[in-house]
C-alpha positions, 0 to 999 in steps of 0.5 A: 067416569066414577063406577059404582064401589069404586077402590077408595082412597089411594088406588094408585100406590101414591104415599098421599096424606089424609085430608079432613072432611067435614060433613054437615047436616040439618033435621029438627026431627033427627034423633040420630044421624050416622054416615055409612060408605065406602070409607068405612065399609057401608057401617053406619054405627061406625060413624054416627054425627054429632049433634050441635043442638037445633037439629044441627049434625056435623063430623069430620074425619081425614080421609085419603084422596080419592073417590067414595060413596055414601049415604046419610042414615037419620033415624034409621032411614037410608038417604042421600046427602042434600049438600051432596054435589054428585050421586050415582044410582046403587043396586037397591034402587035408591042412590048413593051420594058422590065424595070426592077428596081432593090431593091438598085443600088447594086442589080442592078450591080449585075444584069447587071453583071450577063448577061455581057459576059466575054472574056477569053483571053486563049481561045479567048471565051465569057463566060456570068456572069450565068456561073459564080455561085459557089456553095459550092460544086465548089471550086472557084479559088485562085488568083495565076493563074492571069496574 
């Protein structure tokens, strides 16, 4: 469970390596777009987006593994991220969106993969990626049943 104002980054003494994160964001109107959080104490000037033309914003930065929230400052106004997976309300009524940064990219791609959904083409279902866990118990399938 994430509480809200949560320690970023290395609470648990571990030496970790900072890892990069990139933010992107999109408003043909936007003249100004910063992010303010916890990895950088809710100042949103310290991190202002750069514009790459059309009303595309973007900027990376390395963070430590961990957890933070956030919010997206356009033109002054306070918001949570769109691209955002996670958000968690804050003590001004709006909510602040979740950032969560993985160990190593691999950790990374295993965690995006657990929550993609997957079609299953037979059935013309959607299944998620938590499904998908295979104990010792559950035989995994061999690959002969492929199209």
């Amino acid at each position: 469970m994430i509480q809200n104002n949560q320690t970023p980054g290395n609470a648990h003494g571990i030496n970790a390596k900072r890892m990069p994160v990139h933010f992107a964001f999109a408003d043909p109107k936007a003249t100004t777009v910063c992010i303010a959080g916890t990895f950088n104490h809710w100042q949103p000037e310290a991190k202002p987006l750069h514009s790459s033309g059309a009303g595309n914003w973007w900027k990376e930065m390395f963070l430590d593994p961990g957890t933070y929230e956030y919010c997206l400052v356009v033109d002054g106004k306070w918001m949570t991220d769109p691209l955002a997976r996670e958000s968690v309300p804050n003590p001004f009524g709006g909510r602040n969106s979740i950032l969560r940064v993985a160990t190593s990219p691999e950790a990374a791609h295993l965690a995006d993969a657990e929550n993609v959904p997957l079609n299953n083409d037979r059935f013309g279902e959607s299944i998620t990626g938590d499904h998908l866990i295979a104990g010792e118990d559950s035989p995994v399938p061999s690959g002969n049943n492929q199209k």
